[in-house]
BABA-244641 format. One line per field, with one value per residue (C-alpha): residue number from 1; residue in three letters; y negated, x, z negated. Coordinates in Angstrom, 2 decimals. Example, Ala and Ser with C-alpha at 12.3 -4.5 7.8 and 13.67 -1.06 7.14 Angstrom:
# residues 2
nutor	1, 2
pado	ALA, SER
Y	4.50, 1.06
X	12.30, 13.67
Z	-7.80, -7.14
This chain:
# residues 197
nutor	1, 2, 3, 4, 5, 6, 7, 8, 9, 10, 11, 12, 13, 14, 15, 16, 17, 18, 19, 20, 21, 22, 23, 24, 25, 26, 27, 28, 29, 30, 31, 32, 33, 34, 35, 36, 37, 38, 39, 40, 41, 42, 43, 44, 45, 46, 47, 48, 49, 50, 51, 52, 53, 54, 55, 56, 57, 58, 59, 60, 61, 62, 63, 64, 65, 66, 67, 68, 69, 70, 71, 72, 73, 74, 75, 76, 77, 78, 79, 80, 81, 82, 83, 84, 85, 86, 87, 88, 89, 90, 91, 92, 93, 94, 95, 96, 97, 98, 99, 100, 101, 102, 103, 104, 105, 106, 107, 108, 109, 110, 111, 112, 113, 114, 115, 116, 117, 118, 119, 120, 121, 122, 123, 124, 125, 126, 127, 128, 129, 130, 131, 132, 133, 134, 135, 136, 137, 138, 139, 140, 141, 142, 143, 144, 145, 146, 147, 148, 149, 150, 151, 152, 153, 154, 155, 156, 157, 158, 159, 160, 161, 162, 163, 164, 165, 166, 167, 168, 169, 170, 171, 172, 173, 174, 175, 176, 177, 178, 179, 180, 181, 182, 183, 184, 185, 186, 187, 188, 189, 190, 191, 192, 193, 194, 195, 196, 197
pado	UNK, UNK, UNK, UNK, UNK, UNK, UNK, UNK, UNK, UNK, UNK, UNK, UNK, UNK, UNK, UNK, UNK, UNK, UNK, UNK, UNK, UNK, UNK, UNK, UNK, UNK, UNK, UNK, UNK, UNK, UNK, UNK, UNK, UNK, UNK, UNK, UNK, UNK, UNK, UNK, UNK, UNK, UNK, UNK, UNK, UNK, UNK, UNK, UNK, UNK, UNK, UNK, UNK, UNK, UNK, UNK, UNK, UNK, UNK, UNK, UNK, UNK, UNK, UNK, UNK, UNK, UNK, UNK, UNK, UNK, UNK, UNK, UNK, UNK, UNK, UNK, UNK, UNK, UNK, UNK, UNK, UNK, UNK, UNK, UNK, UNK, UNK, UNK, UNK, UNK, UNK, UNK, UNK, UNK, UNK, UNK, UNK, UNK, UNK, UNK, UNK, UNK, UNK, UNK, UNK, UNK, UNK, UNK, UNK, UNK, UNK, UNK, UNK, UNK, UNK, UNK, UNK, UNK, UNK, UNK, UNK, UNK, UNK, UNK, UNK, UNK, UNK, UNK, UNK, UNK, UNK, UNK, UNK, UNK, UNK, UNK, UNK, UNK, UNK, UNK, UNK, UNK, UNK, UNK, UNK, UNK, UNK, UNK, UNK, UNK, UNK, UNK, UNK, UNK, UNK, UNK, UNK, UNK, UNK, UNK, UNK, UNK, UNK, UNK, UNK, UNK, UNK, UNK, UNK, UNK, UNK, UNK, UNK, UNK, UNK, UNK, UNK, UNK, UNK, UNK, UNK, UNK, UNK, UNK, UNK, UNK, UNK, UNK, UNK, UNK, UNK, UNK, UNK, UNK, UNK, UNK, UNK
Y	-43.40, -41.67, -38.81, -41.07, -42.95, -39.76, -38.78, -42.19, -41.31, -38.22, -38.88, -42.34, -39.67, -37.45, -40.46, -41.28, -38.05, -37.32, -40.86, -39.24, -35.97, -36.26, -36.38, -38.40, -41.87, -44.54, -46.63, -50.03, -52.84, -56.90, -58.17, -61.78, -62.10, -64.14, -67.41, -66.74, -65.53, -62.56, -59.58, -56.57, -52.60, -52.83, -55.68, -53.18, -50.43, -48.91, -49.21, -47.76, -48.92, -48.14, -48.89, -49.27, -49.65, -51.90, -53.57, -55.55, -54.56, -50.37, -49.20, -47.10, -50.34, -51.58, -49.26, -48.89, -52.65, -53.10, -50.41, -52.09, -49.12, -50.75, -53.73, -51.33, -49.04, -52.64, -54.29, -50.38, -49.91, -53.24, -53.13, -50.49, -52.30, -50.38, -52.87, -52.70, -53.84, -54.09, -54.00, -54.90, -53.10, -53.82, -55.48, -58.91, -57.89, -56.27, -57.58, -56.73, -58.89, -61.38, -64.74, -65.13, -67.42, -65.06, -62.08, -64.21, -65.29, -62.06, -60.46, -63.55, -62.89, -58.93, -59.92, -58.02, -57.76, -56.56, -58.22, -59.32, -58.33, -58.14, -58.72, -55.91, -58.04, -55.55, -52.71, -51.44, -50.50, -48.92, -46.34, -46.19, -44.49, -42.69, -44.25, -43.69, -44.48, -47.33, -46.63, -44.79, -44.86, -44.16, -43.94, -44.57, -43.86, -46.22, -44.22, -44.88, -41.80, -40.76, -39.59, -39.25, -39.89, -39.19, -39.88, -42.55, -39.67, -36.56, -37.88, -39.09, -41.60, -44.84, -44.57, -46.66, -44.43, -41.90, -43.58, -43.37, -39.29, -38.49, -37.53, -39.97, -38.83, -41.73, -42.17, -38.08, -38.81, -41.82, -40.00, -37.51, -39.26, -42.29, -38.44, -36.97, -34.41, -32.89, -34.21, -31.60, -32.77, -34.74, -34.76, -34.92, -35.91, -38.82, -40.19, -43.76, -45.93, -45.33, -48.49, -50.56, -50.24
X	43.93, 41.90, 44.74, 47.34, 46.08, 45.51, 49.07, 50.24, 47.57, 49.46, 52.59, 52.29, 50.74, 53.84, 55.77, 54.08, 53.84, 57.56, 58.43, 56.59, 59.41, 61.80, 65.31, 63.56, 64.92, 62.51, 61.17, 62.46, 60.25, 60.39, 57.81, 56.77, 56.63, 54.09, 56.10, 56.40, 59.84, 60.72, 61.74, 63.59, 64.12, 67.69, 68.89, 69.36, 70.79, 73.28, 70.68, 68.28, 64.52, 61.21, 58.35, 54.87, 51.43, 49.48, 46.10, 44.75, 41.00, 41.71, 41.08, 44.28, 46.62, 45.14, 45.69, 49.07, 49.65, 47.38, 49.37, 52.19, 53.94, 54.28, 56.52, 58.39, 59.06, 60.39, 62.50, 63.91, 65.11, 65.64, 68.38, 69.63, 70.45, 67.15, 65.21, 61.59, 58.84, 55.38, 53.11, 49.80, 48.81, 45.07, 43.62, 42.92, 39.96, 39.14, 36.92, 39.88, 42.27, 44.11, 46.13, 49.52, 48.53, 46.03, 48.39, 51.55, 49.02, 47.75, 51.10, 52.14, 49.27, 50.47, 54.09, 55.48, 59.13, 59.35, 62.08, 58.90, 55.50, 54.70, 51.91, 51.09, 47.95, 47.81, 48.87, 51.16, 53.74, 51.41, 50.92, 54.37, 54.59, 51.94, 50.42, 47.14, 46.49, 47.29, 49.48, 51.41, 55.14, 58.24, 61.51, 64.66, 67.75, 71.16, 71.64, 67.79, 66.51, 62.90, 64.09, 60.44, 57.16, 53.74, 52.37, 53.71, 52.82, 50.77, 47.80, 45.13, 43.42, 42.37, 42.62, 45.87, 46.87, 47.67, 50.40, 52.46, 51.77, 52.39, 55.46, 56.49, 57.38, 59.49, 61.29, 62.24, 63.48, 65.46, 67.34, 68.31, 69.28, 71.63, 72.94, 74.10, 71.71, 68.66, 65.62, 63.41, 59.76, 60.86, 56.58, 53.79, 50.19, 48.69, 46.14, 43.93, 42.15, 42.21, 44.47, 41.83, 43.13
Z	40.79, 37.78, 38.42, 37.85, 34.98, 33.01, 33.89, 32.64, 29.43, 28.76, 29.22, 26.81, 23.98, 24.56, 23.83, 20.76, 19.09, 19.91, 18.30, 15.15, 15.09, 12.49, 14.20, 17.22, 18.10, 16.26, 19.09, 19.60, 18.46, 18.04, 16.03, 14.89, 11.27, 9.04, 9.30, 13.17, 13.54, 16.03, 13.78, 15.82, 14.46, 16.06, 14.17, 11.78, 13.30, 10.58, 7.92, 6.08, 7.56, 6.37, 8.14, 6.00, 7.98, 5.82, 5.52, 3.21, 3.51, 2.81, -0.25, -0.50, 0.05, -2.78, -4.76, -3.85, -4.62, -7.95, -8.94, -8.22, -6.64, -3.55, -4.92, -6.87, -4.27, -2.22, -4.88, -6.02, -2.37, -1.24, -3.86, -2.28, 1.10, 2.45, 4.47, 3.72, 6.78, 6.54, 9.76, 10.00, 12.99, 12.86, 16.50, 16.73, 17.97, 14.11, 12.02, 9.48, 11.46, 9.44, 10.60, 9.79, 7.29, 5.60, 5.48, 3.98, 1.01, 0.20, -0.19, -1.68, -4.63, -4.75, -5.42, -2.50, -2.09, 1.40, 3.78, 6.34, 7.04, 11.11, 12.99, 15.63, 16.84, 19.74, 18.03, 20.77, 17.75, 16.13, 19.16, 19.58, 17.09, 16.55, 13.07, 12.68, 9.00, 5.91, 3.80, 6.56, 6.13, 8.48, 7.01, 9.42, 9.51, 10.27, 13.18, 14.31, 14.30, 11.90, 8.81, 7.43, 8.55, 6.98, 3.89, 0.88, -1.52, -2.38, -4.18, -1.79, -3.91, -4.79, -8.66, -9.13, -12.29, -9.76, -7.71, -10.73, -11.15, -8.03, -5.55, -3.85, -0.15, 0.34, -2.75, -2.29, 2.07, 0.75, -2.09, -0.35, 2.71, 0.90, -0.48, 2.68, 2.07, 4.16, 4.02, 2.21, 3.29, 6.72, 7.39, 5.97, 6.71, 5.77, 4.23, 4.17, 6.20, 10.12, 11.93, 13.37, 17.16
């Protein structure tokens, strides 16, 4: 039986780091949003998705969001039919866990512009696909494969005026991508606070 879990161990990490592979199908996923309704990654097959792991108690979300480079970055490509998801992936078992309720008020206060912000209580999305920090960011293509995954940018920090020096990872995938072009940096390593699992 301890063979067999292991196996099933294994195989579920294979899984998960091959869902992280740029070119690799994005895994499937239906998530409830903060006002309860299901929200699935193939309702919009044939679009642009990115995928943000979020939380509001990490230092480096904050930043991002003080900043305000995370509602830019939303509104810039939301305008561009790109549709923007946040997922809280922390455990309800977290400390850092926040209700429905709690999480549609603080993004409310940021002046996010996402299209929805999910709740992966049981962060079973989360391992998926293999995200293991916040801010960690997915981009995916309309034909549902990873187009990026790794880092929003290439300043690890928490000093807002920094999010508006740096590269942004993102930004760079989508461009090029909405181009026709090849993805110059398809990975990257990120950087933040550890998803509470």
């Amino acid at each position: 039986m301890r063979v067999a879990s292991v196996g099933g161990l294994l195989a579920f990490f294979a899984l998960a780091a091959a869902a992280q592979t740029p070119g690799a199908r994005a895994p499937d996923f239906a998530l409830a949003d903060t006002a309860g309704n299901s929200v699935k990654l193939g309702d919009f097959r044939g679009r642009y998705v990115v995928l943000e792991w979020t939380n509001p108690e990490c230092p480096f979300v904050r930043m991002h969001y003080a900043s305000r480079n995370m509602q830019e970055l939303q509104k810039e490509w939301g305008a561009k039919d790109v549709v923007w998801l946040s997922i809280n992936s922390t455990s309800a078992s977290s400390r850092e866990w926040k209700t429905p309720a709690q999480m549609a008020d603080w993004m409310r206060a940021q002046g996010a512009a996402q299209r929805a912000t999910l709740l992966d209580g049981t962060s079973a999305t989360a391992r998926a696909y293999g995200a293991k920090t916040t801010p960690q960011m997915i981009v995916i293509g309309p034909d549902g494969n990873v187009v990026y995954n790794g880092a929003i940018d290439d300043r690890r920090s928490t000093n807002p005026v920094d999010a508006k020096l740096a590269h942004n990872y993102v930004s760079a995938a989508l461009t090029e991508a909405q181009a026709g072009r090849k993805v110059t940096v398809a990975s990257t390593t990120p950087y933040g606070c550890s998803i509470k699992y």
